[in-house]
Every structure is written in structure tokens, then in C-alpha cells.
C-alpha positions as CSV (number, residue, x, y, z in Angstrom):
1,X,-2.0,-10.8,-7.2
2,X,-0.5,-14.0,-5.3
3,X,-3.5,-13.4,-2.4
4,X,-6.1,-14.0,-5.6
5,X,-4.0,-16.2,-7.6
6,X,-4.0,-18.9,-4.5
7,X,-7.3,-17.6,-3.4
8,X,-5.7,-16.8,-0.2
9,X,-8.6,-15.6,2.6
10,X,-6.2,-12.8,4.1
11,X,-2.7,-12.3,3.6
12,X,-0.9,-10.2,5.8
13,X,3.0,-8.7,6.0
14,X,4.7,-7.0,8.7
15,X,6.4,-3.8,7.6
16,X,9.2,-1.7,9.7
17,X,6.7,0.2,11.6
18,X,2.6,-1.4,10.6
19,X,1.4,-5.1,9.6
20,X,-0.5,-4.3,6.6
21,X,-3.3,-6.8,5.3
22,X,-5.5,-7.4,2.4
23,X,-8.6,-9.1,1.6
24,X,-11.5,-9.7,-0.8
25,X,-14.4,-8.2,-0.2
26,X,-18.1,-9.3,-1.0
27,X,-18.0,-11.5,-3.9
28,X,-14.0,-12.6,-3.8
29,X,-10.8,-11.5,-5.4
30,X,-10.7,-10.2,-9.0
31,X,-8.4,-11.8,-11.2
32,X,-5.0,-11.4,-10.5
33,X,-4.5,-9.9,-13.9
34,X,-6.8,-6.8,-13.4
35,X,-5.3,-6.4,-9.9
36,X,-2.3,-5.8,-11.9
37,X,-3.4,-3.9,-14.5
38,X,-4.9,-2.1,-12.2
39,X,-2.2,-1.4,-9.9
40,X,0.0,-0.1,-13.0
41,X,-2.8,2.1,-14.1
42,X,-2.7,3.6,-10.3
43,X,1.0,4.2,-10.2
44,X,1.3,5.6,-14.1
45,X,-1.7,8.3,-13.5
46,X,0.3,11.4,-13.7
47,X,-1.5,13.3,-10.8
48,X,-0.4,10.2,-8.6
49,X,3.4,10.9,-9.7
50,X,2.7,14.5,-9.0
51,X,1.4,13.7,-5.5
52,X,4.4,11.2,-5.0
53,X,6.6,14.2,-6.1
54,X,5.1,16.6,-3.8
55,X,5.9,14.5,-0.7
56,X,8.8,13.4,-1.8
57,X,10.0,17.2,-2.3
58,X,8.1,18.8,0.7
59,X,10.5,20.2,3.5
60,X,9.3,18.1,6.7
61,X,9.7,15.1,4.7
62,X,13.3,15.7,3.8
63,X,13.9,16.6,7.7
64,X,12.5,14.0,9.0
65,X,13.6,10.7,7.0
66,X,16.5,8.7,7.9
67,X,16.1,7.5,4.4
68,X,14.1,9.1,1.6
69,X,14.2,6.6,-1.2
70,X,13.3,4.0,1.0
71,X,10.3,6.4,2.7
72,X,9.1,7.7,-0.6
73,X,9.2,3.5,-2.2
74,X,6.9,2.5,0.9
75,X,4.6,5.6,0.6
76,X,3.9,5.3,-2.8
77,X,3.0,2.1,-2.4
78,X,0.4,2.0,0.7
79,X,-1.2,5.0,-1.3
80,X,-1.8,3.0,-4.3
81,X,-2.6,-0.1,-2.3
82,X,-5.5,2.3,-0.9
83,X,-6.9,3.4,-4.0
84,X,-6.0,0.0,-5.7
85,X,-8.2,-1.5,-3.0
86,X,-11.2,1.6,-3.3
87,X,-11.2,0.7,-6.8
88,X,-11.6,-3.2,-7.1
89,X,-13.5,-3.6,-3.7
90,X,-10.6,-4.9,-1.3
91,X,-10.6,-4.7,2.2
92,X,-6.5,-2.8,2.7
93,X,-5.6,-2.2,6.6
94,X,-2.2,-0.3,8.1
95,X,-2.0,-1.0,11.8
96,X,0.3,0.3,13.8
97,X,2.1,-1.6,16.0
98,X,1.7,-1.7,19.5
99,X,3.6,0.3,21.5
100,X,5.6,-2.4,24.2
101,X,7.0,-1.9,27.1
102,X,9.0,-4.7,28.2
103,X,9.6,-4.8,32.3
């Protein structure tokens, strides 16, 4: 909503583990308040909770996260930034970073 609201070209944020980015796409950002409406629509669907639920439930998950409540927060919302940005036409990346080897 702030990238459209400022009419912002790209914005970008570095996460724990990706940079994540998001941009307009053909003819420019929606308004900011569809993006949110939007974006609550996503997150109140109730097969997106189940989905959430499932992964948040699902054995390897549990095993492998230092912290689950903080995992589950940040996977809930790249997935509905993903289908937030199928829906209204926005270009949403997750890059990886690098892997660096410092000698």
C-alpha cells in the first residue's frame, strides 16, 4: 500500500534469508485501498487459513523450525503476497541470497 501510495517504481526489503521485491505491472499500481482490501480478503479466505494450518501443523515443519510462530508469520505472508500480486497484476519476487564465501 505505501509502494502505490508514493507511487514508488520498486520497493524492495531484505528478509532473514531472501530480499523480496514488488512492483506494478503494465498500467501502474492499484489504489492502495484495494491492495488492502485485497490483501484482507486473501488472508480471511478460509481455505488460505486451512493451508496456513496445515503447514503450520505438518511434522517436518515442527522439526525443522527454530521458531514456529515466527516461520508460520513470514509464510503466511509471502503466500498471500503471491496470490495478492496474481490477483491485482504485481510483479512479487523472493530471491535467495547468495551464498558467500568470504576468504
Amino acid at each position: 500500500m505505501l509502494a502505490a501510495k508514493f507511487c514508488i517504481a520498486r520497493l524492495e526489503a531484505a528478509g532473514k534469508s531472501c530480499i523480496y521485491s514488488i512492483q506494478p505491472w503494465g498500467s501502474g499500481w492499484p489504489e492502495p485501498k484495494v491492495i488492502g482490501r485485497k490483501y484482507d480478503e486473501i488472508r480471511n479466505v478460509r481455505d488460505f487459513a486451512v493451508m496456513i494450518a496445515a503447514i503450520k501443523y505438518f511434522p517436518d515443519f515442527l522439526a525443522n523450525s527454530v521458531d514456529p510462530e515466527t516461520d508460520i508469520f513470514r509464510i503466511r505472508r509471502d503466500l498471500a503476497y503471491q496470490k495478492l500480486a496474481k490477483e491485482l497484476d504485481i510483479t512479487y519476487r523472493k530471491t535467495a541470497y547468495p551464498d558467500f564465501t568470504f576468504s
